[in-house]
C-alpha positions in Angstrom: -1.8 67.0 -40.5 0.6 64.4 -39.6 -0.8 64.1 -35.8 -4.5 63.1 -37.3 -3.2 60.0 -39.1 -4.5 56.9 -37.7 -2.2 53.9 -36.3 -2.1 50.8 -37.5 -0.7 48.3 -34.9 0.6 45.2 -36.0 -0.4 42.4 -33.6 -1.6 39.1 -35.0 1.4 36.8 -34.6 1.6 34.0 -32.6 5.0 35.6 -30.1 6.5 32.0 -29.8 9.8 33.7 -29.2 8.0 34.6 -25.9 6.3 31.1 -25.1 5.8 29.7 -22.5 4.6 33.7 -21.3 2.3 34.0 -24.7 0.9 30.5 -24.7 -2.7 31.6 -22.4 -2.0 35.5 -23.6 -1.0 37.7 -26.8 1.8 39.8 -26.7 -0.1 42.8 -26.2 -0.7 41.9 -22.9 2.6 40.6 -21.6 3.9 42.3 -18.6 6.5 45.1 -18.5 7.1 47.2 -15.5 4.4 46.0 -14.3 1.6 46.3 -16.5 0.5 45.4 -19.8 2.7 46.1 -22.4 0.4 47.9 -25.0 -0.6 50.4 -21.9 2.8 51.5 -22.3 2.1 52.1 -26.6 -1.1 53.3 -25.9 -0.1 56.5 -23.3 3.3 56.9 -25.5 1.1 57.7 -28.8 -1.7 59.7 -27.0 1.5 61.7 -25.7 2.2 62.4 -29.6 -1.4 63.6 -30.6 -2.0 59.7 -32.0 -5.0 59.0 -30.8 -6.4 56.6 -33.4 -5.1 52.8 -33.1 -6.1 50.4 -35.4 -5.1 47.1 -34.6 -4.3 44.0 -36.6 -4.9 41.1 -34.3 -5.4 37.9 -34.6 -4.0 35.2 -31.9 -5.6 35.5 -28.4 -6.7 38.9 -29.8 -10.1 38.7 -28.3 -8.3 39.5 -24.9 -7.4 42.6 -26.1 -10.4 43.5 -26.7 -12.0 42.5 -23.4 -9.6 44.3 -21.5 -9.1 47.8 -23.8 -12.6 47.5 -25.2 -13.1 51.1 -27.7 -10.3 53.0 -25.6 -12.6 55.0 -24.9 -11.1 54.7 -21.3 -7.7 56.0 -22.4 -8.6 58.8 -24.5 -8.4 57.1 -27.5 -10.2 55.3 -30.5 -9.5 51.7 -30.8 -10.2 49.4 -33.6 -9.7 46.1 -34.9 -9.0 44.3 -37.6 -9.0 40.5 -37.1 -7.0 38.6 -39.9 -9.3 35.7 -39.9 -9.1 31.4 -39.7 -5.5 32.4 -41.0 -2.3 34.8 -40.8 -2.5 37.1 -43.5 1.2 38.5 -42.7 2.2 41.8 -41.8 1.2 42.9 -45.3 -2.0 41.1 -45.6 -3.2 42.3 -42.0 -2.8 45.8 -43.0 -4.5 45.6 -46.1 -7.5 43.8 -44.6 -7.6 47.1 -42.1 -7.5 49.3 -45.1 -11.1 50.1 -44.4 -10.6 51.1 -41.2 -7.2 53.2 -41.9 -8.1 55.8 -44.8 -5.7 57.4 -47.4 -2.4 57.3 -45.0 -1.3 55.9 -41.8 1.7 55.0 -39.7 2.6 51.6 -39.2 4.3 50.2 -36.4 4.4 46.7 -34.4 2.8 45.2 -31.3 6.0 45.1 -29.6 7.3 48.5 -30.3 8.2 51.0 -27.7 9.4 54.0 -30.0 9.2 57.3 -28.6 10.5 59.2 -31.6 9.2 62.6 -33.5 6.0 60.7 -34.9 5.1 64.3 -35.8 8.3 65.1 -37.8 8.4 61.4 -39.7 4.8 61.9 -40.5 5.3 65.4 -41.5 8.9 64.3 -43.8 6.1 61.5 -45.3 3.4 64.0 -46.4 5.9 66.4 -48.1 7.7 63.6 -49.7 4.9 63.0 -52.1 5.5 59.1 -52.0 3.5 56.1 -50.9 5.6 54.9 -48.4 8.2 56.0 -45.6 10.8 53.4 -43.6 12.4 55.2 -40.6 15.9 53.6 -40.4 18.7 53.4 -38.2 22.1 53.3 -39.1 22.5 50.2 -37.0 26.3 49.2 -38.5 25.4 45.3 -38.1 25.7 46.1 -34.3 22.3 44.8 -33.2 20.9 42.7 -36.0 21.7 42.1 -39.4 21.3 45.5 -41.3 19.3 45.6 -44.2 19.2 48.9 -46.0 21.7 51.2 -48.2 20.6 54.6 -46.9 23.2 57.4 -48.6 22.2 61.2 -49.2 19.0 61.2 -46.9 17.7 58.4 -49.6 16.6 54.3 -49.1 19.1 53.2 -52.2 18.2 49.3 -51.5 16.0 47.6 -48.9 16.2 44.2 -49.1 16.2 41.6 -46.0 16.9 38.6 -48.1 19.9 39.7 -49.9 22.2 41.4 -48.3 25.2 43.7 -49.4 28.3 45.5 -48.1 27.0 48.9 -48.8 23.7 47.9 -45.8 24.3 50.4 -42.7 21.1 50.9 -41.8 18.4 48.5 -40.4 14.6 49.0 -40.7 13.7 51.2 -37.3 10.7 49.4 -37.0 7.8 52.9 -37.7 6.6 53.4 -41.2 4.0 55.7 -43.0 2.0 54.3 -45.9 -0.4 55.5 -48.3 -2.9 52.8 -49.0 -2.4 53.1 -52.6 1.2 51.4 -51.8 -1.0 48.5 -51.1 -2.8 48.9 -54.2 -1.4 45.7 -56.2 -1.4 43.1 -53.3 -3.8 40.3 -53.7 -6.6 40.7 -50.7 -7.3 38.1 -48.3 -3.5 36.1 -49.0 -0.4 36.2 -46.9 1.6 39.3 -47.5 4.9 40.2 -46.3 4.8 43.9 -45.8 8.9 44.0 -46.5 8.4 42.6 -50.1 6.2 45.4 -50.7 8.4 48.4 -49.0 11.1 46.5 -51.0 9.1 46.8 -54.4 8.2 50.5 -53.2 11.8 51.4 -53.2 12.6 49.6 -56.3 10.3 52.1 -57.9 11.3 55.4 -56.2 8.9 55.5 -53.7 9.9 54.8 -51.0 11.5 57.7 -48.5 13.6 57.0 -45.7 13.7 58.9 -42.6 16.5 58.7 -40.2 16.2 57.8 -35.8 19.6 58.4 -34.1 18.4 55.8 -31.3 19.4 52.5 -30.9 16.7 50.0 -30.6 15.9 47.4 -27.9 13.6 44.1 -28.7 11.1 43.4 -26.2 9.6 39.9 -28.8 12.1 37.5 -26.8 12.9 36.7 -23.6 15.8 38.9 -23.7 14.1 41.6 -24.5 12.3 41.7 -22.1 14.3 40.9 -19.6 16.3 43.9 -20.3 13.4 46.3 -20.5 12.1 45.0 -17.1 15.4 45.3 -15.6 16.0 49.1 -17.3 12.4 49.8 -15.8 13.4 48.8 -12.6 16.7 51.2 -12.1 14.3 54.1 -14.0 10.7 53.5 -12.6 9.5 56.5 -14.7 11.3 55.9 -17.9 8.8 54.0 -19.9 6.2 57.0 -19.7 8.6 59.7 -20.4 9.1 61.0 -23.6 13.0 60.4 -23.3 13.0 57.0 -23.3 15.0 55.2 -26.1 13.3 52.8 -28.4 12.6 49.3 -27.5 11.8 47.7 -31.1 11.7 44.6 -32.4 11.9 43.7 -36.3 11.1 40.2 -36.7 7.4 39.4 -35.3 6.4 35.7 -35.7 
């Protein structure tokens, strides 16, 4: 079942869109309404029967652990996957944590506040038969640059480097992966997981799942200005399951 796939979170950039805030701490821990932001991810999944986070971590990453430990405290597992003396990439990171992660997970980032239908895009992933899922929104250049031709329920083209007219949507920011999509990446080098959900849709194998929510970025301090100021007029809104997405798609 859907709900019983583990969580990979990707966390192992250095945030400097958020410095000076994530020069002394990760971006895991950086304050919103109050409290650490991955509080916020981690009572948002349990809400959805996800109760298995793996995390990819790498700068400051050892305070996540001192303060989260096994999240054993929240109800959930937590694991980690360190990337090592180096960044590995978003692709890399979740390749090293392969071992940890099993046949097929969701993937989302460190930064993410997405309180979609995790049980619907999981279950749309299983039945598609293919190796990977990209939940997409259909953004209209609106909010940042779109990046995917999404026509007839299908991902035509993904491609963040070259754009074209026919790009409504924008990666939502939550995927689903068998780790057999992984299966050709080099280990231990820097991998870009958008060049291989780009080479995944090139072959067919890549299905697409539609969010009607807009997305909010909470990697600059814009972001997160505007989610601490939203949390402020709606003191309850980042723990209900109403919330709209705060998302961010560029992670450095």
């Amino acid at each position: 079942m859907s709900s019983h796939l583990p969580v990979a979170i990707l966390a192992g950039g250095l945030a400097t869109r958020l410095r000076p805030i994530t020069e002394k701490i990760p971006k895991l821990l950086v304050e919103v309404a109050g409290e650490p932001f991955f509080s916020h991810q981690i009572r948002l999944l349990k809400r959805h029967g996800l109760d298995h986070l793996v995390l990819c971590v790498g700068y400051l990453g050892e305070q996540v652990v001192e303060r989260y430990g096994d999240g054993s405290a929240w109800g959930v597992k937590i694991e980690y996957s360190f990337d090592g003396p180096r960044l590995l990439g978003t692709g890399g990171a979740l390749i090293a944590a392969l071992p940890k992660l099993g046949d097929a997970f969701y993937v989302l980032y460190g930064d993410s506040y997405l309180p979609v239908d995790y049980r619907a895009v999981g279950n749309h992933f299983l039945h598609s038969g293919r190796l990977g899922l990209m939940t997409v929104y259909g953004n209209e250049g609106r909010y940042d640059t779109s990046n995917v031709e999404f026509t007839g329920g299908e991902i035509r083209v993904y491609d963040k480097r070259h754009r074209t007219p026919a790009m409504r949507h924008i990666d939502y920011g939550l995927g689903v992966f068998r780790a057999a999509a992984f299966a050709g990446c080099p280990r231990d080098a820097v991998v870009d997981l958008a060049a291989v959900q780009t080479d995944l849709c090139r072959r067919g194998q890549l299905a697409g799942h539609e969010i009607k929510e807009r997305f909010y970025e909470i990697g600059s301090h814009e972001g997160l200005h505007e989610l601490d100021a939203r949390s402020e007029e709606h003191t309850s809104e980042l723990q209900s399951p109403a919330m709209i997405s705060y998302a961010v798609f560029c992670l450095k």
